[in-house]
Short mmCIF file of the C-alpha atoms (twelve columns), coordinates in Angstrom:
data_MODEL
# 
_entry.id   MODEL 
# 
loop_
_atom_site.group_PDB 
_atom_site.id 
_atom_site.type_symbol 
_atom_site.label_atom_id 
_atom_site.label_alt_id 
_atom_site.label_comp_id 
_atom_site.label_asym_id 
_atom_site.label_seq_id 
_atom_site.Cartn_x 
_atom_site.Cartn_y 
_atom_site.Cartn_z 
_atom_site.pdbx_PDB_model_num 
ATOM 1  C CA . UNK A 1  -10.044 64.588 54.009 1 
ATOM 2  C CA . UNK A 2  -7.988  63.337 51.004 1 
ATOM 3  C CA . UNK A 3  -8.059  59.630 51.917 1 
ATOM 4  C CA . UNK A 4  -11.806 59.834 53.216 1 
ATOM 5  C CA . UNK A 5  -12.517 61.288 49.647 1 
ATOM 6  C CA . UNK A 6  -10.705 58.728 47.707 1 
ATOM 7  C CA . UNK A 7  -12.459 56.370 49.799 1 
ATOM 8  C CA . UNK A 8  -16.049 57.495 49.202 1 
ATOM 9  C CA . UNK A 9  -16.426 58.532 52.570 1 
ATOM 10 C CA . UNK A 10 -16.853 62.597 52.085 1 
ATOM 11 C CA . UNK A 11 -20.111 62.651 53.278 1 
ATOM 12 C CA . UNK A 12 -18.583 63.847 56.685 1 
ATOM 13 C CA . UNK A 13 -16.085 66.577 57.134 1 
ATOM 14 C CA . UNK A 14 -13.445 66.057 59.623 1 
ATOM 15 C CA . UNK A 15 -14.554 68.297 62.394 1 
ATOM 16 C CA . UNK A 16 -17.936 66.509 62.315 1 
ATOM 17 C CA . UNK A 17 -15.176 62.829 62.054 1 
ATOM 18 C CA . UNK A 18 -13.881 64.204 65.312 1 
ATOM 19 C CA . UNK A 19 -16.899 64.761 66.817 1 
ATOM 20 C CA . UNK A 20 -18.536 61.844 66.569 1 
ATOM 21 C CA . UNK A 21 -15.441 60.474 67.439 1 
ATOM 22 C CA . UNK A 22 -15.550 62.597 70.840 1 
ATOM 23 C CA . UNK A 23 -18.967 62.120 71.436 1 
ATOM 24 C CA . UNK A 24 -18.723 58.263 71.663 1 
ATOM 25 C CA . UNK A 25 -15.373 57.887 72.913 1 
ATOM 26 C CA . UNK A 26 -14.580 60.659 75.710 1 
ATOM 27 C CA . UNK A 27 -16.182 59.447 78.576 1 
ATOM 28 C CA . UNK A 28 -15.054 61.957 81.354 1 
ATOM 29 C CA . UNK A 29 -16.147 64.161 78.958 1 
ATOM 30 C CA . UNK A 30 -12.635 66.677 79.569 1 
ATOM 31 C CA . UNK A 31 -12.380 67.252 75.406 1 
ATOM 32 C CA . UNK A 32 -9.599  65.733 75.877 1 
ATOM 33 C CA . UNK A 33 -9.030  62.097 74.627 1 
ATOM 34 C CA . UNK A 34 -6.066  59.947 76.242 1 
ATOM 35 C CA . UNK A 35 -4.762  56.905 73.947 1 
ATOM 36 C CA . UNK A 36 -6.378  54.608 76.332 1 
ATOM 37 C CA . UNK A 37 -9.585  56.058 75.955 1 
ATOM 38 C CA . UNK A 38 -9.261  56.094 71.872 1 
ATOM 39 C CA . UNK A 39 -8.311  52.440 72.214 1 
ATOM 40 C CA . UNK A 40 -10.718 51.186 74.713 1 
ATOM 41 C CA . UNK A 41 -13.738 53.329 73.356 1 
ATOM 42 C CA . UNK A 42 -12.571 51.985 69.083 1 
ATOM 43 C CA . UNK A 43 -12.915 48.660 70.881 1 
ATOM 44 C CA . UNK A 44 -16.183 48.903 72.303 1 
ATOM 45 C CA . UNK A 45 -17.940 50.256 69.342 1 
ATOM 46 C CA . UNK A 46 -18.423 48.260 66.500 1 
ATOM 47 C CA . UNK A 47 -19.702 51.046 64.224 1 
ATOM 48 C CA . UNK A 48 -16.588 53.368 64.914 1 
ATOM 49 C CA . UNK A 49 -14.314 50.422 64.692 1 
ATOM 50 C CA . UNK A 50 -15.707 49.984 60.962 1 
ATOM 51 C CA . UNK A 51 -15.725 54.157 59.908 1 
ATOM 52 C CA . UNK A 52 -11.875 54.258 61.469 1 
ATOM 53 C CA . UNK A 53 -10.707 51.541 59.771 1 
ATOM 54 C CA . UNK A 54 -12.718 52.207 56.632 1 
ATOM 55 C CA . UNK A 55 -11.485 55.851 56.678 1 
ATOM 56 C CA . UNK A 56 -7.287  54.768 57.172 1 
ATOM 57 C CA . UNK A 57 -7.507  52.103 54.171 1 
ATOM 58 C CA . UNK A 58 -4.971  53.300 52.238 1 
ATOM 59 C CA . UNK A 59 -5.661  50.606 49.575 1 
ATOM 60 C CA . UNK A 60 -7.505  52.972 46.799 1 
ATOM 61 C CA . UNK A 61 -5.006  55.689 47.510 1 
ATOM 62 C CA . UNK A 62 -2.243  53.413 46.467 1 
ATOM 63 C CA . UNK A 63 -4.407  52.496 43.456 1 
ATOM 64 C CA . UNK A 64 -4.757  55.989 42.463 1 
ATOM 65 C CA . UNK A 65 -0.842  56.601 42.857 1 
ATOM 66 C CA . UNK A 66 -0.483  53.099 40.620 1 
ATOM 67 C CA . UNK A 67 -2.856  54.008 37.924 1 
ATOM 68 C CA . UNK A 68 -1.411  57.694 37.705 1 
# 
């Protein structure tokens, strides 16, 4: 929550993160999501691809830290 925060990217909390993130991703639908599913479903989705990556940039955080 920190990171997507420091990111601008609050506007979702990280249950509803993890939903979408099921929703998209879990295709037997178990709740249940094996790396190879993560990995194959990140892959196929464009959009996800972008919010995951956009969400784990550590870049401002380590700005923050510099600047005090």
């Amino acid at each position: 929550q920190a990171i997507q925060a420091i990111n601008g990217y609050s506007n979702m909390t990280a249950e509803e993160f993890t939903n979408v993130i099921f929703q998209k991703i879990d295709v037997n639908n178990d709740g249940e999501l094996t790396l190879e599913e993560f990995i194959n479903g990140v892959e196929k989705d464009e959009a996800l691809m972008e919010l995951i990556t956009k969400s784990f940039d550590l870049s401002n955080v380590l700005k923050v830290i510099q600047n005090g």
